[in-house]
C-alpha positions as CSV (number, residue, x, y, z in Angstrom):
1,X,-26.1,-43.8,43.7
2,X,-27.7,-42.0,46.6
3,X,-26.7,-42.9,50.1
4,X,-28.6,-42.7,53.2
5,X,-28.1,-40.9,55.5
6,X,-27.4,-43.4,57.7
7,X,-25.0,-44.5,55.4
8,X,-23.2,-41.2,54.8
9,X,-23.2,-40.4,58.4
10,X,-21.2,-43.9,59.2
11,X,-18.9,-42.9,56.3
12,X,-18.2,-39.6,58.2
13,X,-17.7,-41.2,62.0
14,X,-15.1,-43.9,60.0
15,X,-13.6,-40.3,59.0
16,X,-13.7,-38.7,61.6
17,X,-12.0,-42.6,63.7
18,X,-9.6,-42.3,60.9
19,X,-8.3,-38.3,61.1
20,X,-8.3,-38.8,64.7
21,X,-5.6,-41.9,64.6
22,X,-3.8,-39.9,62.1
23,X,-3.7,-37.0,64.5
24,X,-2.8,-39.3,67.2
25,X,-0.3,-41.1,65.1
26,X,1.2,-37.9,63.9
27,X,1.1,-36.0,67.9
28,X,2.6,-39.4,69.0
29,X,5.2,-39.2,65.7
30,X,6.3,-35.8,67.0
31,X,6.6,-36.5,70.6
32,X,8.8,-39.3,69.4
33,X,11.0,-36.7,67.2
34,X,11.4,-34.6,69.6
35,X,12.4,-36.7,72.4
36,X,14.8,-37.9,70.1
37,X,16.3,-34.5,69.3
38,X,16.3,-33.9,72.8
39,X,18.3,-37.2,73.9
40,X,20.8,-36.2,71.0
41,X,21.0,-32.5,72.3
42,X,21.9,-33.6,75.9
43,X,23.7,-35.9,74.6
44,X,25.8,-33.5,71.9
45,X,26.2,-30.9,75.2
46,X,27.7,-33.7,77.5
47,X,30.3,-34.4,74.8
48,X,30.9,-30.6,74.7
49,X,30.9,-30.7,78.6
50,X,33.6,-33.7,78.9
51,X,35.5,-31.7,76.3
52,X,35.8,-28.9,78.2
53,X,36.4,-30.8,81.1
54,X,39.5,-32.3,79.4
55,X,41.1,-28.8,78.4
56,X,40.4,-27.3,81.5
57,X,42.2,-30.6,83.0
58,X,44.9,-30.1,80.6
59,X,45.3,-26.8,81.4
60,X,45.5,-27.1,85.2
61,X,48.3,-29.2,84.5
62,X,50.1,-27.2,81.9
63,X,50.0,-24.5,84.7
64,X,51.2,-26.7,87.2
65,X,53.9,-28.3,85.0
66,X,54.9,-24.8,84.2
67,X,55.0,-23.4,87.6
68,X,57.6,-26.3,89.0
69,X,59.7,-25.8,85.8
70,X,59.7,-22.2,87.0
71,X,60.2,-23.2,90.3
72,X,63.2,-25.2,89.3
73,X,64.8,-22.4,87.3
74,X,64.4,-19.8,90.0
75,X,66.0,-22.3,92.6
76,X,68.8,-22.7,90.0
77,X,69.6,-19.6,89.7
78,X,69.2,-18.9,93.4
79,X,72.2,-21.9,93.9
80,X,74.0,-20.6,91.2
81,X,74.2,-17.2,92.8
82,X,75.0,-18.2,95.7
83,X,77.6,-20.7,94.2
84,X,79.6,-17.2,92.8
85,X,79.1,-15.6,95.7
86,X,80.9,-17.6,98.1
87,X,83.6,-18.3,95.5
88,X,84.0,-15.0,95.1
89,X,84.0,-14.5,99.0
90,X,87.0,-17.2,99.5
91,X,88.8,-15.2,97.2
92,X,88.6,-12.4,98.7
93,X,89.7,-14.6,102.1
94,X,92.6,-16.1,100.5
95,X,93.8,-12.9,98.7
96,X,93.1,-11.2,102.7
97,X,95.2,-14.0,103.6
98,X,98.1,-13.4,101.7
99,X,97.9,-9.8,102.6
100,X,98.0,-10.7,106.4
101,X,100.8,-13.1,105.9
102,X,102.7,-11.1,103.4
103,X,102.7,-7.8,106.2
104,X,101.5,-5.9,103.4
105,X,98.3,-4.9,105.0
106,X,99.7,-4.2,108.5
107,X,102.7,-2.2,107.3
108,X,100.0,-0.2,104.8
109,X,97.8,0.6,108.6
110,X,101.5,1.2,110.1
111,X,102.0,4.0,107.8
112,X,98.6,5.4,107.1
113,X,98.8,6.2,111.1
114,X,102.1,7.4,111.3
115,X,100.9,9.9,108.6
116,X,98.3,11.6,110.5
């Protein structure tokens, strides 16, 4: 049951053959892994990225959408204005109009200046 030394030293270089393919085996293992968590990192982040992208996108539009509607309002408003204000304005002309016609406004001048 005794072994050689020859024989005991071949026993330990097919250990030593075999821990270094398992070290190999596991370094290699590992590389693999973490390539692998890598590739579904970049991978994770570029779906965060294009998310983003899309909001941001979605935004820009939103704004955009909202500034015409505001736009649209304020120009409304502007013609609606306006609208009153020339009605009111050929009011004011046709009731000036009727004065004129009517004398009342030059008799009211006649006597204001025969007053002072």
């Amino acid at each position: 049951m005794f072994y050689s030394y020859a024989e005991a030293h071949k026993i330990k270089l097919k250990g030593d053959a075999l821990e270094a393919w398992e070290l190999e085996k596991w370094h290699s293992q590992r590389q693999q892994d973490l390539l692998q968590k890598e590739a579904k990192f970049k991978h994770v982040k570029q779906q965060e990225l294009i998310a983003l992208q899309k909001r941001v996108q979605t935004g820009r539009e939103e704004q955009k959408k909202q500034r015409h509607q505001d736009l649209e309002r304020l120009l409304q408003r502007y013609q609606n204005v306006k609208a009153e204000l020339e009605a009111q304005q050929n009011l004011e002309r046709i009731r000036m109009e009727k004065l004129v016609q009517s004398g009342a406004l030059t008799s009211t001048k006649k006597k204001k200046s025969t007053q002072h």
